[in-house]
N, C-alpha and C positions, 0 to 999 in steps of 0.2 A: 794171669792172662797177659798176653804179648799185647804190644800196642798195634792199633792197626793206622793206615796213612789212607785216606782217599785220595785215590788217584786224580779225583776231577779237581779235586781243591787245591795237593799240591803244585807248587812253580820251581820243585827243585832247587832250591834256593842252597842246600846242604847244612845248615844248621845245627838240625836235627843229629846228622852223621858226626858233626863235631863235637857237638852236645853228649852224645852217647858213651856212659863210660868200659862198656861191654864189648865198642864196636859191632851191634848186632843192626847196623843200618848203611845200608852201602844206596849210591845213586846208579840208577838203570833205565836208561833213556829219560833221564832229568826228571825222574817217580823216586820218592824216596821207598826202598823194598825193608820191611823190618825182617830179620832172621828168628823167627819166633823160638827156635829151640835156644838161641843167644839170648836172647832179650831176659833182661831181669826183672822188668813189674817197675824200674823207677820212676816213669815218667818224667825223667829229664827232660826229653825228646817234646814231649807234652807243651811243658812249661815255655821253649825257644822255639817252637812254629809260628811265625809270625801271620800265617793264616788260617791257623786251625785245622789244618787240616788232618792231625794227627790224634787220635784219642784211645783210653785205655779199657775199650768196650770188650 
């Protein structure tokens, strides 16, 4: 299961994108967008959101 980002919670901050060793997380209007067919289940992305707002539901 891809990770998913809420919109309301993130601040685009990029992290996440840098964290990512897949590159399956690009910024789009300061929203982090996950590429679910890229995404690999690590939750890196998880672990370096400094507001939570990304989870592996």
């Amino acid at each position: 299961m891809a990770a998913k980002v809420d919109a309301d919670t993130c601040t685009g901050c990029g992290q996440c994108v840098e964290a990512c060793p897949l590159d399956a997380i690009e910024l789009q209007d300061d929203i982090a967008v996950v590429d679910e067919d890229t995404c690999g289940d690590c939750g890196a992305c998880v672990d370096v959101c400094p507001v939570e707002a990304i989870s592996m539901d």
